[in-house]
Every structure is written in C-alpha cells, then in structure tokens.
C-alpha positions in Angstrom: -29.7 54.5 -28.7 -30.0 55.8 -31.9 -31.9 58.4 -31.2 -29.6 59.3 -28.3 -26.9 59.3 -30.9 -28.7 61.6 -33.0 -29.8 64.1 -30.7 -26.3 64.4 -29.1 -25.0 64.6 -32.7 -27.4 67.5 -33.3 -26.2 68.6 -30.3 -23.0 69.0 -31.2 -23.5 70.0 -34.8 -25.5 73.4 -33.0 -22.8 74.2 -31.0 -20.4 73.9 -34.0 -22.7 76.0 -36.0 -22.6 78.9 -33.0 -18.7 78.8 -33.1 -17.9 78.4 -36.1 -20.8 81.4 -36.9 -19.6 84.2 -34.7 -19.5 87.2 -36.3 -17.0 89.3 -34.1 -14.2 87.0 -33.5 -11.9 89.2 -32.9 -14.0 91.9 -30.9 -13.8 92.6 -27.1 -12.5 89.6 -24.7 -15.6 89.9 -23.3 -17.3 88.7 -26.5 -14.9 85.7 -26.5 -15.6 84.9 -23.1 -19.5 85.2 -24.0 -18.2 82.9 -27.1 -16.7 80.0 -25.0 -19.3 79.9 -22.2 -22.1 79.6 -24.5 -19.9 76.7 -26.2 -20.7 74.5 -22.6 -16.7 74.5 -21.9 -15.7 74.7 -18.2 -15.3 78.3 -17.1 -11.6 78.8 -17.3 -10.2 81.4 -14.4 -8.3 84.8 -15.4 -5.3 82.7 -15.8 -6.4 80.3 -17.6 -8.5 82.4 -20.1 -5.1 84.9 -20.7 -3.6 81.6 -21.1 -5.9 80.7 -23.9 -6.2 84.1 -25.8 -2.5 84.4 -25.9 -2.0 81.4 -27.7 -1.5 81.7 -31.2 -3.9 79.3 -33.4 -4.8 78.7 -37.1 -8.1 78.8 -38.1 -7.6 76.4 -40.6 -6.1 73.9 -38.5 -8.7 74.3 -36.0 -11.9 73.8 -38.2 -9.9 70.3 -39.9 -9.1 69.0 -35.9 -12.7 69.6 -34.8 -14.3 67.8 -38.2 -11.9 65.2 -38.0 -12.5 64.5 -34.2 -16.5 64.1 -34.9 -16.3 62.4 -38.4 -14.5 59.6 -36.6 -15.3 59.6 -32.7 -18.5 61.4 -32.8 -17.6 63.0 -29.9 -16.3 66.7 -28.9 -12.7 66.8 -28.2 -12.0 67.2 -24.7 -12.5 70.8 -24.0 -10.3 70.7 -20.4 -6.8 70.4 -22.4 -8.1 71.5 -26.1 -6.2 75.1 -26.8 -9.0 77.4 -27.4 -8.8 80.7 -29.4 -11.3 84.0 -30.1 -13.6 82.4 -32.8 -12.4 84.4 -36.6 -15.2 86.8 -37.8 -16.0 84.3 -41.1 -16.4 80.6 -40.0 -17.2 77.9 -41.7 -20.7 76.6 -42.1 -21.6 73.2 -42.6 -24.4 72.2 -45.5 -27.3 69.9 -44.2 -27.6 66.3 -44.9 -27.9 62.5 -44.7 -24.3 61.6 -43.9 -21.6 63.8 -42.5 -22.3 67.6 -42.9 -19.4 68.8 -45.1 -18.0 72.4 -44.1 -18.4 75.1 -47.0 -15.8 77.6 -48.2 -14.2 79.7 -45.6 -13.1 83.0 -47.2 -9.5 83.5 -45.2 -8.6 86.4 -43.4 -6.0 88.5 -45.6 -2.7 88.1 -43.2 0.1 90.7 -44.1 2.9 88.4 -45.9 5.8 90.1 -43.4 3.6 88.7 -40.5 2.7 84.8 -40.1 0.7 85.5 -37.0 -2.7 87.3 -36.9 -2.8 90.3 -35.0 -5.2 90.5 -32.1 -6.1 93.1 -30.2 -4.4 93.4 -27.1 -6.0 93.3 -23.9 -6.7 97.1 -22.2 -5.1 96.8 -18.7 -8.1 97.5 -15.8 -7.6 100.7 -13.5 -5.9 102.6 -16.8 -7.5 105.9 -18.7 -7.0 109.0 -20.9 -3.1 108.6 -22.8 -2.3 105.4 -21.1 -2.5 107.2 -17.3 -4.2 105.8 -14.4 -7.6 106.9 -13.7 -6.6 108.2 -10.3 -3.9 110.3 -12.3 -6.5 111.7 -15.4 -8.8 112.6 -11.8 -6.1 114.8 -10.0 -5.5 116.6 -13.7 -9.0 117.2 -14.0 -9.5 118.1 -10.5 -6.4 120.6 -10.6 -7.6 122.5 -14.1 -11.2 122.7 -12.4 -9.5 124.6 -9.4 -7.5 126.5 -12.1 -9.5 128.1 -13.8 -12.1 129.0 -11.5 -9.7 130.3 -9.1 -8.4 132.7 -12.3 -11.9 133.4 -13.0 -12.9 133.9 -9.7 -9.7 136.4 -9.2 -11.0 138.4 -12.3 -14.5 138.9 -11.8 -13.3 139.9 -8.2 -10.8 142.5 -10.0 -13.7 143.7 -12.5 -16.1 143.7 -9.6 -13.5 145.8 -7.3 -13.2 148.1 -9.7 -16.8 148.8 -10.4 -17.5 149.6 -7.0 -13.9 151.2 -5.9 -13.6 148.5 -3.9 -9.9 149.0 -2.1 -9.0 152.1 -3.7 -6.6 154.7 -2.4 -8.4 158.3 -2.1 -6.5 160.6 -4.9 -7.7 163.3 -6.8 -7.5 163.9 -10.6 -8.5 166.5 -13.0 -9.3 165.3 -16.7 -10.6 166.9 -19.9 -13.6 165.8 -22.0 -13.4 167.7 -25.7 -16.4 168.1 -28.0 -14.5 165.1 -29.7 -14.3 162.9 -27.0 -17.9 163.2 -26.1 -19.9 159.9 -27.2 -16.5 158.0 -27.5 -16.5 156.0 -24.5 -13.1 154.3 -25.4 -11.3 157.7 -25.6 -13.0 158.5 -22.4 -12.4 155.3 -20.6 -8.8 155.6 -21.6 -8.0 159.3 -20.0 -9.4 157.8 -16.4 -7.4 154.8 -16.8 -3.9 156.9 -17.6 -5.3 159.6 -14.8 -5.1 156.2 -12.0 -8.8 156.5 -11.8 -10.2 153.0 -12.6 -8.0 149.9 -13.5 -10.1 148.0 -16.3 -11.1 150.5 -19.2 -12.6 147.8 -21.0 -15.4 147.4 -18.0 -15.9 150.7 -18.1 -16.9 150.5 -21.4 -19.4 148.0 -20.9 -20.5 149.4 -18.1 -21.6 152.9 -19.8 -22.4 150.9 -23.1 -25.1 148.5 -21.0 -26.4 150.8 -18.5 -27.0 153.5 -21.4 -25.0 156.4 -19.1 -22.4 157.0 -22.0 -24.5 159.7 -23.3 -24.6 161.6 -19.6 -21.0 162.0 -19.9 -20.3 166.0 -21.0 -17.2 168.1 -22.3 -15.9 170.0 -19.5 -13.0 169.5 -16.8 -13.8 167.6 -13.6 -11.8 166.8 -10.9 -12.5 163.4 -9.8 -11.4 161.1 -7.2 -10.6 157.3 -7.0 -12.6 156.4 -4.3 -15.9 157.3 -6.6 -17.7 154.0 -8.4 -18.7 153.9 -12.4 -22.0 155.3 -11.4 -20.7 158.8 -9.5 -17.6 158.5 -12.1 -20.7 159.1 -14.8 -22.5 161.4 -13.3 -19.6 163.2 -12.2 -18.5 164.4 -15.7 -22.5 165.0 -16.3 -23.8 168.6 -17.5 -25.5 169.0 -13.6 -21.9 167.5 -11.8 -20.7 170.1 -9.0 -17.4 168.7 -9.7 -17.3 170.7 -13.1 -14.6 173.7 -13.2 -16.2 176.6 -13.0 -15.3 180.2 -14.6 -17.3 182.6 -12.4 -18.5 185.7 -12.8 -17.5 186.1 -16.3 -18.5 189.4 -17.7 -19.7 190.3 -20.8 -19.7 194.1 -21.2 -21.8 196.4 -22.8 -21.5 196.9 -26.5 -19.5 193.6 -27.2 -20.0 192.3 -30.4 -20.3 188.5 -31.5 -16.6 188.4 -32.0 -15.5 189.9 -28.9 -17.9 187.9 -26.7 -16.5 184.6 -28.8 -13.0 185.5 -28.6 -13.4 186.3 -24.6 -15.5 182.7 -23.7 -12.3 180.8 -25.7 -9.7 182.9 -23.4 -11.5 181.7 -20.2 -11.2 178.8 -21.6 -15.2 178.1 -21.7 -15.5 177.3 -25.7 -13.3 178.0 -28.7 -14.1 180.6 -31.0 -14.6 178.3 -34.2 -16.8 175.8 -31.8 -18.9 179.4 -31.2 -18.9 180.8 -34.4 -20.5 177.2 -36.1 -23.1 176.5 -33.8 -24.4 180.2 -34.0 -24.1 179.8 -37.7 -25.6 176.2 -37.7 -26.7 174.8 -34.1 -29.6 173.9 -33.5 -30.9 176.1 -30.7 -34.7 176.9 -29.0 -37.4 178.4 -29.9 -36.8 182.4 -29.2 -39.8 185.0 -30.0 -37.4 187.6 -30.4 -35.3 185.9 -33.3 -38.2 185.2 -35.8 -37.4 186.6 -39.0 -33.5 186.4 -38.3 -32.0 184.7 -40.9 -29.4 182.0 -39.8 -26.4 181.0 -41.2 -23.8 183.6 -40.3 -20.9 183.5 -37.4 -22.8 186.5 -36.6 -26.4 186.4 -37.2 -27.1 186.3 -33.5 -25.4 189.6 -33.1 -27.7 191.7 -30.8 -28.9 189.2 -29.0 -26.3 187.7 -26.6 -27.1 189.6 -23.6 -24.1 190.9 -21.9 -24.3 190.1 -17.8 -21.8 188.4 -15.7 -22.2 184.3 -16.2 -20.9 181.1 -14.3 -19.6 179.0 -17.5 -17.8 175.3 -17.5 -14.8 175.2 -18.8 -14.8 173.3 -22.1 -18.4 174.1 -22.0 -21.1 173.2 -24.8 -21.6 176.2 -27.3 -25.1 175.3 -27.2 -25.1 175.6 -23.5 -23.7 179.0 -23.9 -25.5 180.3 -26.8 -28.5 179.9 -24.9 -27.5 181.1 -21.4 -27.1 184.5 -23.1 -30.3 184.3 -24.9 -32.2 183.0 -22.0 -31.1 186.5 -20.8 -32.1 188.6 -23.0 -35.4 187.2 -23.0 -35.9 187.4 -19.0 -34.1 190.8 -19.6 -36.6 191.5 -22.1 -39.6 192.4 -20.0 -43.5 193.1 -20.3 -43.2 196.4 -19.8 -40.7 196.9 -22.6 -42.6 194.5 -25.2 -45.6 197.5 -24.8 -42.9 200.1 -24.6 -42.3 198.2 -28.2 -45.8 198.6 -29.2 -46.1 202.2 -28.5 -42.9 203.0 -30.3 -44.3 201.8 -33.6 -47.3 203.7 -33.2 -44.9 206.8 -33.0 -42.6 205.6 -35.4 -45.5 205.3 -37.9 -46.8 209.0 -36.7 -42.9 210.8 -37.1 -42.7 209.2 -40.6 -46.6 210.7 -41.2 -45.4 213.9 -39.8 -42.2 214.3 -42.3 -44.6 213.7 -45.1 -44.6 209.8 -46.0 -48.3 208.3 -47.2 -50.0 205.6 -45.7 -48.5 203.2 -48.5 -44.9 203.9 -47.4 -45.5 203.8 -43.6 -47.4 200.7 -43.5 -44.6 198.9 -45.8 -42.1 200.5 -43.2 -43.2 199.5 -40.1 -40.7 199.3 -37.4 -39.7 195.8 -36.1 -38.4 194.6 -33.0 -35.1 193.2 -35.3 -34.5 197.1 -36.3 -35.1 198.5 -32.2 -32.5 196.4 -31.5 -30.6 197.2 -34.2 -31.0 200.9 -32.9 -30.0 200.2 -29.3 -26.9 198.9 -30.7 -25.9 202.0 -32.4 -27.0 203.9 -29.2 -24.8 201.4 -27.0 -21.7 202.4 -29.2 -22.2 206.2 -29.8 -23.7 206.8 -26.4 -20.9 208.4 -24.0 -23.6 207.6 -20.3 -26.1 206.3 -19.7 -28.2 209.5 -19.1 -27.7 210.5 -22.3 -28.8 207.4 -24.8 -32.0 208.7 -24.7 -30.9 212.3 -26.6 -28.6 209.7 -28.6 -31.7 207.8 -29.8 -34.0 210.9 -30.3 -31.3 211.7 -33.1 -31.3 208.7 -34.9 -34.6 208.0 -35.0 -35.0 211.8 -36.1 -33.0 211.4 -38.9 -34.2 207.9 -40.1 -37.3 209.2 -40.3 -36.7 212.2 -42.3 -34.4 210.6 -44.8 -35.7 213.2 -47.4 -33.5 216.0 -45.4 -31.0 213.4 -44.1 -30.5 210.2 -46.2 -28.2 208.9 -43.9 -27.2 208.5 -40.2 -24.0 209.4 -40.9 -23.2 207.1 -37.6 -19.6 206.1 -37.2 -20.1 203.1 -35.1 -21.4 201.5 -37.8 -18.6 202.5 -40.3 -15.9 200.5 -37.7 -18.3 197.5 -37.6 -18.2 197.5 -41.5 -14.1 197.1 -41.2 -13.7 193.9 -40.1 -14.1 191.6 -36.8 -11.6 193.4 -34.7 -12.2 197.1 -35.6 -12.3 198.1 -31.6 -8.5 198.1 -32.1 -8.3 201.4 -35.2 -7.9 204.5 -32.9 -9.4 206.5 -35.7 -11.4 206.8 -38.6 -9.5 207.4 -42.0 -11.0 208.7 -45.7 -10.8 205.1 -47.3 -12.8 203.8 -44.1 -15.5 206.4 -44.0 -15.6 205.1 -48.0 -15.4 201.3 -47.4 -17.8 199.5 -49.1 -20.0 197.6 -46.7 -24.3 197.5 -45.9 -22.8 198.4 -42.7 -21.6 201.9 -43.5 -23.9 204.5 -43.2 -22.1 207.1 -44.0 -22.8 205.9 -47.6 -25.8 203.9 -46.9 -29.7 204.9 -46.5 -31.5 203.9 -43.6 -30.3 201.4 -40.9 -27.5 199.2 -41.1 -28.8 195.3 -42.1 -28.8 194.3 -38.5 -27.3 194.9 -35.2 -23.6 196.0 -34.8 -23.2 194.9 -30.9 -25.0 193.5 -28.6 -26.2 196.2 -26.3 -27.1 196.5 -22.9 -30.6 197.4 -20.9 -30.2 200.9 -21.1 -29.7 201.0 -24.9 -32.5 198.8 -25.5 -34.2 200.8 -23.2 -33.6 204.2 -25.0 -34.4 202.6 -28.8 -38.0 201.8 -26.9 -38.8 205.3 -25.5 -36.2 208.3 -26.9 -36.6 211.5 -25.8 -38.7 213.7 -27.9 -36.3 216.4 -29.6 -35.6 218.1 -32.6 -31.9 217.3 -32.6 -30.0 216.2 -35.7 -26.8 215.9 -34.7 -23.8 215.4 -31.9 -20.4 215.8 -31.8 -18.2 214.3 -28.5 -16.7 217.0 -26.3 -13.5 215.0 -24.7 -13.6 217.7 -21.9 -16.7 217.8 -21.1 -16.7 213.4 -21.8 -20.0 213.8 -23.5 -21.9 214.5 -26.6 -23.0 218.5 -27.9 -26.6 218.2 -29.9 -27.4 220.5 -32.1 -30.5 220.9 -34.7 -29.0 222.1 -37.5 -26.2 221.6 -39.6 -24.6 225.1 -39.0 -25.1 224.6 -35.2 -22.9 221.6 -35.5 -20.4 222.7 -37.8 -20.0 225.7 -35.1 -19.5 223.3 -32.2 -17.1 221.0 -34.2 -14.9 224.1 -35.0 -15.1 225.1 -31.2 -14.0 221.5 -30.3 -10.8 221.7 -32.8 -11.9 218.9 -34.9 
C-alpha cells in the first residue's frame, strides 16, 4: 500500500514537475494543448479548450491550490471542473526530500502596473492571411498582379518585337540625313528615324545596332527609307553600298580645276563641304598611291595635280575619304603603262636637253626630272594651252626654256602668276603690275625654274604632252584672240613683233 502510495505520489510529483517546468507558457496554443495532454487531463473539445485559455488565472494562486491539494489529500484535484491555464514560462520547481517537497522561488512575471491581467496572445483566427485578409482574398490579389504584369510585359515585348521586324506598319517613305557628326552616334541616329515615323522605340534601336555590332555600317549620306523595312534593311540601308543613297550623277570635274574649285564644286552639289575636303586632304588618312611618294602632306592643297578631273557618281553628304580617293583611283587607272615608259624616256631626254645647253654630269644627275615636276608641267600646259592640238608646242616651250635657264631664267608663265594670287584667281580678268610682282614660289615671272608643285589638276592630254612634247626650238607664245590660239616664235624679237601685230 505503501508503495502504491509512493509510486502514485511520484507519479504525481513528475507531472507537477512537467507543468510547472514548461518553458514556453505563453507560446502557440498548440504548445498548451501539447502542455495539458501530456499532463493526463481529459481532452477538452474546441469549446472547451477556448473556454479554458480565456479564463484569466494567477500563477501564484495556482501553484498554492495545487500544493495545498497534495500536502493534505495526496491526490490531484479533479482535473474535469479544475480551471486550467497556458503553464507561465518560469514555474516553480520543487527541491527533493523526505517529507513534503517544498516549491523554490518563482521569479514573477513583470505585469505593467496599469494592467492587473497578463496579456496573452490572442488566438490567430483559421482561414485568415496577409493584413488580416482571407487567404482566398491574398490568392485573387496575387493571381490578378501575376496576370498584370505579364499581360504589360507581354504587350511590350510584343511592341519591341513589332517594331524590330515592321510588324503592322503602314508603307511611307522618308528621306533623312546622316552628317559626319552623326555617324557613330546611334542615339542621334536612332532619334532622326523615330521623328521621320520610321520606327517607334529608338531605345531598341539602339540596342539593336549596339548588340548586333551594325552601328558602325551606318554612313553619312541621305537615304530615302521606308517603314515597312526591319532594323536589319534600316542598317544596311544607310550603308556605304545602299542603293537607296541619293545620288549626284555625272558630276563633272573639268579640266584645269584646281583643289579649290573642285572642293568648292563637290560642296555645291551638295557631296562634301569644303572645310570637310580641305582637312582630310591636309590630314586624312588615305591609300597607298605610287604616284604621291615624295609629296609632302599637310596642306588644303598638297594633292593638287592629282584629283583627276572625269565625270563621277558621288553621295550626297558623302565621305571626303570616299571622294579623295575616287579621284585618285582615277588618275592612277588614267595613268597608264604606256605613259609610265613615256615617263622614263622623257628623263632620258630631259637629262640629254640639259647636256646639250651645257650643264655637267654633276648638275644633271642632281636635276633629274621627277614624275611630281611632269605633272607639275602638265598643269601649266592645261592652263596656257588654248586646244588640245596644241599642248604639245605649249610643252616644247617650257621645257625649252627650263632647261636653258642660262638664256632664260624664268618661264615667264602667267598661269602660274594667277595661282600665286589666292584661291579664287579664275575670277581677275587680267593681270596687273603689282600681280606680275606678287611675292609668291608660285610666280615665275620672278622665280627660277618650276613652280613648287602643280597649279591645277590637268587633264589626259596635258599629262600626255609633259610626257612626249614636240621637239622645237620655240621660246615663246603669245594668244592671238582671232585666230583663238597661240603664235610661237624662237626669239625674243620674233615675239616682240607678233605682240605689236596683235595690239598688246
């Protein structure tokens, strides 16, 4: 019996020892449902357990009722009618020993003084979620911002996508400009075919080119382009090959023009301006040319000679460097076999007409005519020839002269006296005293020898009459405007004579 006692004592002291020792009284109902199930009391329905955890209790009072009830009885109170509440997080523990185990210390729970009652936490209704809202509510939410957003994002990469691929687009025409300045800046670009109606997104275009690495096909020039055309033919489009370029046809470059004429004529039609010229002759990086070695760069002019005047299909808003080397191309193909041994046998005669006037060895071989001063020559010839037929006779003079300076120092050649007067000397009817005077390299009417290089760029006949002059003993020429071409005389008194006749 005693042993009954004891072990049913035990018993109960254990169970005690679990209540009283909970750790998280005031934690989740479900841990106070764990609390009182583990404690052997009956299972108390949903009623009856919101019934219990309402209640308000005192730990204090509690812990005395449930010593009291064992000290005298032995027993357990009746758990079926006993008010039960969540275990607090600090209870008591009771010390080990012979007689009745005497409950330690129980540090209290600080309570707000304004509030008598502890607070528990209240009870999270079922069925409820995010703000208090019903799950079914928080769902539909969700649900509509899903549809939201990938019916705006599905709308936009359908706009982005529609305009990549002109997708929908009216068929219209417009014509835009690409300047020197706008090419490589894809946002200046993108924005003229937006404001022309030719794409919608500006930005996509940007990315596109930018990704794809096409920014850099895109060329100055005017295109007319059309709406219905994708990024892809909008790029290659405004490329240096696109047919849908503006052409200037069949420009002309006449015979004789020099650097500034040719310059000022591309920038009326419109092709290039005449400071975009001017710099990249001076500066621009151009080919590899045979005929230009030992030309010294640097100078709006230094390719003077050179820029073969023929008819040419340009772009408008062209690249300089396109241009530059269109005309130089020319004069290369122009330039033929036949005239670079015509070139060859001319020095050999060159070198014998300065023997035969009386110049050693020493002096001809340090003056040994270059390809530079034939074409300096055929300028001459292009500007003070009057035909064709006769830029031979022309040449035979010149070259008579130069290489006789002894007897005639200079050339005496007024072309080269209105190149020395500035860019536009085409537009001086006539020569004045203070012009045949002016100070220039260029004047030979002061000046040994040939000018320092070409004064136009002449045409195939010119070149062709520096290679192989006729062989003469003129010296001199005087225009006849009757007759609309030049007298040649030998000496000096035969062309005083003929410029008395003529009334000059």
């Amino acid at each position: 019996m005693d042993f009954e006692k004891k072990d049913s004592r035990q018993s109960q002291e254990d169970w005690l020892d679990e209540i009283l020792g909970e750790q998280e009284a005031v934690g989740e109902i479900e841990a106070d449902e764990h609390a009182i199930t583990s404690a052997g009391l009956t299972h108390p329905n949903d009623a009856e357990l919101d019934a219990i955890l309402a209640e308000n209790w005192d730990e204090d009072q509690v812990v005395e009722e449930i010593q009291k009830t064992m000290d005298h009885t032995g027993e357990l109170p009746n758990t079926d009618t006993m008010k039960f509440d969540p275990v607090p997080e600090e209870a008591a523990a009771y010390q080990e020993g012979t007689g009745a185990r005497e409950p330690e210390e129980v540090e209290e729970a600080e309570v707000p003084e304004d509030d008598p009652k502890p607070k528990t936490r209240p009870k999270r209704k079922r069925g409820y979620g995010l703000f208090g809202l019903p799950h079914l509510v928080v769902t539909a939410v969700w649900l509509c911002i899903i549809v939201l957003v990938g019916v705006t994002l599905g709308n936009t990469l359908w706009e982005w996508c529609a305009d990549i691929m002109a997708f929908g687009k009216e068929d219209t025409t417009a014509t835009i400009t690409i300047s020197d300045e706008d090419v490589g800046n894809i946002d200046a670009i993108a924005q003229k075919l937006t404001d022309a109606g030719l794409i919608d997104q500006p930005g996509v275009f940007k990315f596109f080119a930018e990704f794809t690495g096409k920014k850099d096909d895109i060329s100055a020039g005017t295109f007319t382009l059309s709406s219905s055309l994708d990024y892809n033919a909008l790029i290659q489009q405004m490329s240096p090959q696109s047919p849908s370029r503006e052409i200037v046809e069949d420009l002309m470059i006449p015979e004789g023009y020099t650097c500034a004429q040719v310059f000022a004529l591309l920038e009326e039609k419109g092709v290039c301006t005449v400071q975009e010229l001017e710099e990249y002759a001076a500066n621009g990086e151009l080919k590899e040319y045979w005929f230009l070695e030992g030309v010294e760069r640097g100078d709006k002019y230094c390719l003077e000679g050179f820029l073969f005047p023929d008819t040419y299909d340009f772009y408008t808003n062209d690249d300089p460097k396109r241009v530059l080397e269109k005309m130089l191309d020319d004069f290369d193909y122009r330039f033929t076999d036949v005239m670079k041994e015509n070139f060859q046998k001319m020095q050999e005669r060159y070198a014998n007409m300065l023997s035969s006037n009386g110049y050693d060895s020493e002096y001809i071989a340090s003056h040994q005519l270059t390809l530079y001063q034939v074409v300096t020559m055929a300028s001459m010839v292009q500007k003070e020839m009057a035909t064709t037929k006769e830029s031979y006779t022309i040449a035979s003079v010149l070259y008579n002269r130069l290489t006789n300076q002894k007897e005639y120092p200079r050339l005496d050649c007024d072309a080269t006296v209105y190149y020395a007067i500035g860019d536009y000397f085409w537009e001086k009817e006539a020569l004045t005293q203070a012009d045949l005077d002016f100070d220039s390299p260029y004047n030979t009417r002061k000046n040994q020898g040939l000018p320092p290089g070409p004064i136009c760029n002449p045409g195939i006949y010119a070149i062709y009459a520096a290679l192989d002059p006729d062989d003469t003993n003129f010296h001199y020429y005087v225009y006849s405007k009757e007759a609309r071409e030049h007298l040649f005389s030998e000496t000096l008194a035969e062309h005083e004579q003929k410029v008395e006749a003529l009334g000059y």
